[in-house]
C-alpha positions in Angstrom: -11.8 47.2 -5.8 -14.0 46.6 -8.5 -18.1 47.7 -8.8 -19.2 45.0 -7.2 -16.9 45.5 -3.9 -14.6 42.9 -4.3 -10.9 43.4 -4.8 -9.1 42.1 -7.3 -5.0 41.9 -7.5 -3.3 41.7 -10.9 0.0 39.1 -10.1 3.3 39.6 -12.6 5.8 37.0 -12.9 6.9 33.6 -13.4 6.8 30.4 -11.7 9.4 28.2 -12.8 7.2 25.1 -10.9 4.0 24.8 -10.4 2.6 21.2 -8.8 -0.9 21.0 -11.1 -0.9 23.5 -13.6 -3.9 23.3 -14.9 -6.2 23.2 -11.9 -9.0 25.4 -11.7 -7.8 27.1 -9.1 -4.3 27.5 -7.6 -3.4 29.0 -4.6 0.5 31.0 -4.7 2.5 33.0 -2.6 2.8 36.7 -4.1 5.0 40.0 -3.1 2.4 42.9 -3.5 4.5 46.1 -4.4 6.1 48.1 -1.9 5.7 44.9 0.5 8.3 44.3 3.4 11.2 41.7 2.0 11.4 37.9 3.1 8.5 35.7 4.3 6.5 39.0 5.8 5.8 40.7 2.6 4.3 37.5 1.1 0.3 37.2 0.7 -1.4 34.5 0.1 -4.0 34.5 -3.4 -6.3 32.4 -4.9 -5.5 32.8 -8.9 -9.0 31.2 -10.6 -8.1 29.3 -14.1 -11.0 31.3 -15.5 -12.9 34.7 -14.7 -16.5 34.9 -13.7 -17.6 35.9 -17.5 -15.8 32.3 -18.5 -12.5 34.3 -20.2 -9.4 32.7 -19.8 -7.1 34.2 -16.5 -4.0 35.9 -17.8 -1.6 33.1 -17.6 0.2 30.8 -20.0 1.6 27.2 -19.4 4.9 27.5 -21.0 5.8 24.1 -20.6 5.0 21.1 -18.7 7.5 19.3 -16.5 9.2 15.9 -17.9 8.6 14.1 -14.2 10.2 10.9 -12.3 6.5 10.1 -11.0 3.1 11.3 -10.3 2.6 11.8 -14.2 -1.1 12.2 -14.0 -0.7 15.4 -12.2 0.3 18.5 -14.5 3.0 20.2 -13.3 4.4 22.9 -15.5 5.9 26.6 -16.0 3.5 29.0 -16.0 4.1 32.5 -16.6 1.7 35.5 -14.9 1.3 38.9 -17.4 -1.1 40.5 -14.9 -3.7 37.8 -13.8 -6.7 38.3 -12.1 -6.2 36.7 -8.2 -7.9 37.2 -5.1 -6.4 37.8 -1.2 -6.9 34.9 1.3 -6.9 36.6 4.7 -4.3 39.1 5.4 -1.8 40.0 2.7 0.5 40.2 5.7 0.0 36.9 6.8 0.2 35.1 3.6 3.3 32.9 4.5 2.0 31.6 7.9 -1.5 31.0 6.3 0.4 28.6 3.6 2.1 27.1 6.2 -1.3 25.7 7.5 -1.6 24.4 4.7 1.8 22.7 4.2 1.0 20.9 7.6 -2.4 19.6 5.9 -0.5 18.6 2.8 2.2 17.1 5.1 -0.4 14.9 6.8 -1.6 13.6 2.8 1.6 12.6 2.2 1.6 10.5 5.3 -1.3 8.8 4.3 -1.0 8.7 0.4 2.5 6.9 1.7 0.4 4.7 3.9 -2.0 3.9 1.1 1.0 2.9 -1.7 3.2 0.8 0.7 -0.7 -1.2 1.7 -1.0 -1.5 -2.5 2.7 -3.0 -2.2 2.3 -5.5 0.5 -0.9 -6.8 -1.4 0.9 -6.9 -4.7 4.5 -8.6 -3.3 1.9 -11.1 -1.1 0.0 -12.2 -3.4 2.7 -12.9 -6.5 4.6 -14.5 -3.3 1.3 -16.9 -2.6 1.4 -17.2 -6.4 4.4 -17.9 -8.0 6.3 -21.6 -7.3 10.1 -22.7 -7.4 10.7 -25.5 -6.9 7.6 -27.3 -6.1 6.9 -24.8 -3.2 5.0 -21.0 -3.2 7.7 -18.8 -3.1 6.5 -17.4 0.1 7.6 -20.2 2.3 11.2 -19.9 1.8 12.5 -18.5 4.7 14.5 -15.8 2.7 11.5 -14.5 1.0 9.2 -14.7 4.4 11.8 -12.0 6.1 11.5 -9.9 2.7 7.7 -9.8 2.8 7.9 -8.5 6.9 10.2 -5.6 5.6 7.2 -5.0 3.6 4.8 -5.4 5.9 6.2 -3.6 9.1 6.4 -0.4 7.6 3.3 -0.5 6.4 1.0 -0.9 9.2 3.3 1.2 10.9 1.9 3.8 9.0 -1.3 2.7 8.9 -1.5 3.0 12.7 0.3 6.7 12.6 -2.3 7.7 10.2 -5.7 7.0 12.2 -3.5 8.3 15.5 -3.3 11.9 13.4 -7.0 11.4 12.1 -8.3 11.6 15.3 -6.4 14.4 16.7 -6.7 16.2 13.8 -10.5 16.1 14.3 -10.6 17.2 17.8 -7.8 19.9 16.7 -10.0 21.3 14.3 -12.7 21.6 17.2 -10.7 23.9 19.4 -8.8 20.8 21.6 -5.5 23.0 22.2 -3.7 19.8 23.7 -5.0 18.1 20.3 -3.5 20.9 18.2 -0.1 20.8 20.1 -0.4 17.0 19.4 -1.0 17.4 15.8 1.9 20.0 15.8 4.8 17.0 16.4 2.1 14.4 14.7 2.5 16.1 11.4 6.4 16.4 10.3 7.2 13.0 12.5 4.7 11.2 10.2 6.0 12.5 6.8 9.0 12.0 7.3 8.9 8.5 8.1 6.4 7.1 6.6 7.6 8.6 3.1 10.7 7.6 3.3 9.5 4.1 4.9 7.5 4.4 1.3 10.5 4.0 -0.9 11.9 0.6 0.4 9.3 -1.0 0.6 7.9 -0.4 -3.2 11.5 -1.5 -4.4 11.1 -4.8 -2.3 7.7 -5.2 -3.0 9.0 -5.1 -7.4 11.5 -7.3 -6.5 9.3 -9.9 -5.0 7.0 -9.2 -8.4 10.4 -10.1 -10.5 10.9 -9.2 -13.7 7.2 -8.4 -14.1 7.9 -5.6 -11.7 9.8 -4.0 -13.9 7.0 -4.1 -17.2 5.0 -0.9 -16.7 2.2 -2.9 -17.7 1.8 -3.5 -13.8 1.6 -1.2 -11.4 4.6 -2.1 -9.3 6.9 0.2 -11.8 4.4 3.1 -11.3 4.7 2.6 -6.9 8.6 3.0 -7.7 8.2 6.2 -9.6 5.5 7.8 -7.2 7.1 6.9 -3.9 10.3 9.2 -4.4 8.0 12.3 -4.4 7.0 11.7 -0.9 10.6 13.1 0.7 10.2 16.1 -1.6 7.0 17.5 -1.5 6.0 19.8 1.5 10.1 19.8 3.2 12.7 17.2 2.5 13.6 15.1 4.5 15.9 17.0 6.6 13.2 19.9 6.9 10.8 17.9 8.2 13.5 16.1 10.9 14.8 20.0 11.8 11.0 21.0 12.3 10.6 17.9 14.6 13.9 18.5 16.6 14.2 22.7 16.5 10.3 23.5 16.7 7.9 20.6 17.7 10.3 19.2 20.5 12.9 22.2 21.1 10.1 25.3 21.2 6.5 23.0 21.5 7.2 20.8 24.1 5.2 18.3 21.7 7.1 15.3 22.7 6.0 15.1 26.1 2.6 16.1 24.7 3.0 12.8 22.5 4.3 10.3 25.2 1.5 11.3 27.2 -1.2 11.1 25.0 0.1 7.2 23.9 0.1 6.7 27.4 -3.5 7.6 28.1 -4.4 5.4 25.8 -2.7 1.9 26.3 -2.0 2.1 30.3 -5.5 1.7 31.3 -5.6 -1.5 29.3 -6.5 -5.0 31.2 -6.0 -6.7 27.8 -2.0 -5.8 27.7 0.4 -7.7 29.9 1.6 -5.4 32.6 5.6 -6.3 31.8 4.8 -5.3 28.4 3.2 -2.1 29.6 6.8 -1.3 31.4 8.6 -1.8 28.1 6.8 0.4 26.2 6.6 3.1 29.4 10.7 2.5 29.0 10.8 2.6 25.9 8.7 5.7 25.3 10.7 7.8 28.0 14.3 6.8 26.5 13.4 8.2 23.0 11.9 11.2 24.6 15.1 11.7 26.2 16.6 11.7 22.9 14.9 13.8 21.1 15.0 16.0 23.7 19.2 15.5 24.1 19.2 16.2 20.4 17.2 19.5 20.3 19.0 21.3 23.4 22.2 21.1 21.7 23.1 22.5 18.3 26.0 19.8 18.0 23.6 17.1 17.4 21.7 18.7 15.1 23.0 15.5 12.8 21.3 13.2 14.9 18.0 15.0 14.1 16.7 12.0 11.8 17.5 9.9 14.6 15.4 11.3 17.0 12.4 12.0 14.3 12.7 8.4 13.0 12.6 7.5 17.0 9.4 9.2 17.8 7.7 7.4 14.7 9.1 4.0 16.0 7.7 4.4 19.8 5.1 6.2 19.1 3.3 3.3 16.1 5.2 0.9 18.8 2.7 1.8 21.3 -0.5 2.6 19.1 0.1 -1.2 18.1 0.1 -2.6 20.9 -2.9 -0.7 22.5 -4.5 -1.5 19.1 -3.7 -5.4 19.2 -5.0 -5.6 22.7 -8.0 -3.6 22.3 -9.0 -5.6 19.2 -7.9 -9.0 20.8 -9.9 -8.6 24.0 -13.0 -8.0 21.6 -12.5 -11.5 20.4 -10.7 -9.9 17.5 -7.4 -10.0 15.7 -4.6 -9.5 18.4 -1.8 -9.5 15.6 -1.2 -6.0 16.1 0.8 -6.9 19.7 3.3 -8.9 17.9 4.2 -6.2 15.3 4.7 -3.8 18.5 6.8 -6.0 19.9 8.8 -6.3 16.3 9.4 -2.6 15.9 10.7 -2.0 19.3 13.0 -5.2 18.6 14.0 -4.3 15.2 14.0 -0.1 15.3 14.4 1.1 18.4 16.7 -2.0 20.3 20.5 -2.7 19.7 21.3 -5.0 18.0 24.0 -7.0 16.4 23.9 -7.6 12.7 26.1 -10.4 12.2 24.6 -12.0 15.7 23.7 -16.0 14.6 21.4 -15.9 17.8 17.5 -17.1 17.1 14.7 -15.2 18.9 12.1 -18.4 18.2 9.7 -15.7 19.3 9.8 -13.8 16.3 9.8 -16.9 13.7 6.6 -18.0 15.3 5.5 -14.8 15.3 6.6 -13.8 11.3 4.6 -17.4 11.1 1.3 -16.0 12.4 1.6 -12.1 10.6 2.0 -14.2 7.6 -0.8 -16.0 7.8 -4.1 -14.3 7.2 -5.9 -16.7 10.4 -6.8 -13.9 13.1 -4.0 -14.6 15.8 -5.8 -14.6 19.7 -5.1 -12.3 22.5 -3.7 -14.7 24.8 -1.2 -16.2 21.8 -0.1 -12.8 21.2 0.5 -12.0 24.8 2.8 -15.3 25.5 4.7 -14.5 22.6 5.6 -10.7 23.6 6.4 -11.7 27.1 9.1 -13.9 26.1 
């Protein structure tokens, strides 16, 4: 504890990766001496790039990291020969107060994935709209049309997951304990998904872009190279699926905290057709089953992906829908509805993939989402109840 009161830790050591070395300030996990081993002796510090006379901290960049993606960010070594840092909170509690923090970080990832895979559709739609073969824009070939909804599914999938988290999120941060259990399975569900969601659909989106793709003079190389992060950052894959399964289901409860809340929100609904209201009501209980099956027994712990990659599917299944409906009976864009009805069709139902059956539904439906012409209610309706 210095003159002025406030105490100042020297940290020791190296960091073999750190994500933006050259911030101006960084915040670490750090073993004070003497401290308990594991996760309880961590604390938590704030390490300032430069001290309050404008001196230099004592630590050195020893190299920076030759990356995949996210070049503009510095990551690098950097080694600690007794740097000035400060205590956030508790030095006790340092591992569960950067935990808070992964859970924030988590949720970015979810919506820096949402914002990439929205730069992709727009970059694979309009070089689709653009380029010709044949005397025709390459997006009406009925090939390339299915290509641009693997594209486009995904994406607003996301897009629907990430104003869903927003908002409880918000009310979380206000003291809403239901919120904050909410958030709780919100969080790992929509990084997981939605990042990995992120990765297919920035390789489709530079094949549609052809051999420009490729040419780093566009941007569509870059959106290859940044997407792969997203499954690494803040828990892999599996780590995020295990925390959905073991903790957020198996200890939280969240999942029936989540298939109530989706409820809430499109059952009172005059605008959706009460049949469709029972599918997603089915559809919605099934998957909580699931994931609930998964989590009680250790043997399934494989199907954990499943189950995660389920709850993202029903739960942006039924955002969708209540979204489409809402907007539609505003004299708005009902297209929403129809992309409902395509997840729970083409994630969450069986199906066979070597089946030469036609759903005409769906091509008049791809024909609308396509198509940048707002799409009514009541069209959107008929076409979900068949």
């Amino acid at each position: 504890v210095g003159a002025d009161g406030v105490e100042r830790w020297k940290l020791y050591g190296q960091k073999w990766f750190c994500s933006h070395a050259d911030a101006d300030v960084a915040v670490m996990l750090a073993r004070p001496r003497g401290a308990a081993p594991g996760t309880q002796g961590l604390g938590l510090f704030a390490l300032p790039r430069r001290l309050e006379d404008g001196s230099r901290n004592s630590y050195r960049i020893v190299r920076l990291k030759d990356k995949l993606g996210t070049r503009s960010m510095a990551s690098g070594e950097i080694i600690l020969d007794g740097a000035i840092a400060y205590a956030v909170g508790d030095v006790g509690r340092g591992f569960k107060q950067m935990m808070e923090q992964v859970n924030l970080s988590r949720l970015s990832h979810g919506v820096r994935a949402a914002s990439m895979m929205r730069r992709c559709l727009n970059e694979a739609l309009a070089a689709a709209r653009g380029r010709r073969a044949f005397g025709h824009a390459i997006a009406e070939y009925p090939l390339l049309r299915r290509q641009l909804m693997k594209i486009m599914l995904p994406t607003e999938q996301a897009l629907s997951m990430y104003a869903f988290s927003a908002d409880a999120m918000g009310r979380a941060d206000k003291g809403d304990k239901d919120a904050a259990n909410l958030l709780r399975i919100l969080t790992p569900v929509y990084k997981f998904r939605a990042c990995r969601d992120n990765i297919p659909v920035a390789s489709q989106a530079l094949e549609v872009k052809g051999g420009l793709g490729y040419i780093e003079e566009w941007v569509t190389a870059r959106l290859v190279r940044d997407a792969q992060i997203g499954t690494l950052w803040e828990g892999t894959s599996n780590i995020n699926a295990l925390d959905v399964v073991q903790r957020a289901v198996g200890k939280s409860g969240g999942h029936k905290t989540l298939s109530a809340a989706l409820k809430a929100k499109y059952e009172p609904s005059g605008a959706l057709p009460g049949q469709y209201k029972g599918l997603l009501g089915a559809t919605l209980d099934r998957v909580e089953r699931f994931a609930e099956a998964v989590a009680a027994d250790p043997r399934h712990e494989k199907r954990s992906r499943l189950a995660a990659g389920a709850l993202y599917h029903a739960t942006t299944a039924a955002l969708m829908a209540w979204e489409g409906a809402t907007l539609g009976a505003e004299g708005g864009d009902a297209r929403r509805l129809l992309l409902s009805r395509l997840v729970i069709e083409h994630r969450l139902a069986p199906n066979d993939p070597l089946s030469l059956a036609e759903a005409p539904w769906e091509e008049e439906a791809m024909n609308l989402l396509l198509d940048d012409a707002p799409v009514p209610l009541a069209k959107a309706t008929a076409l979900v109840g068949r």
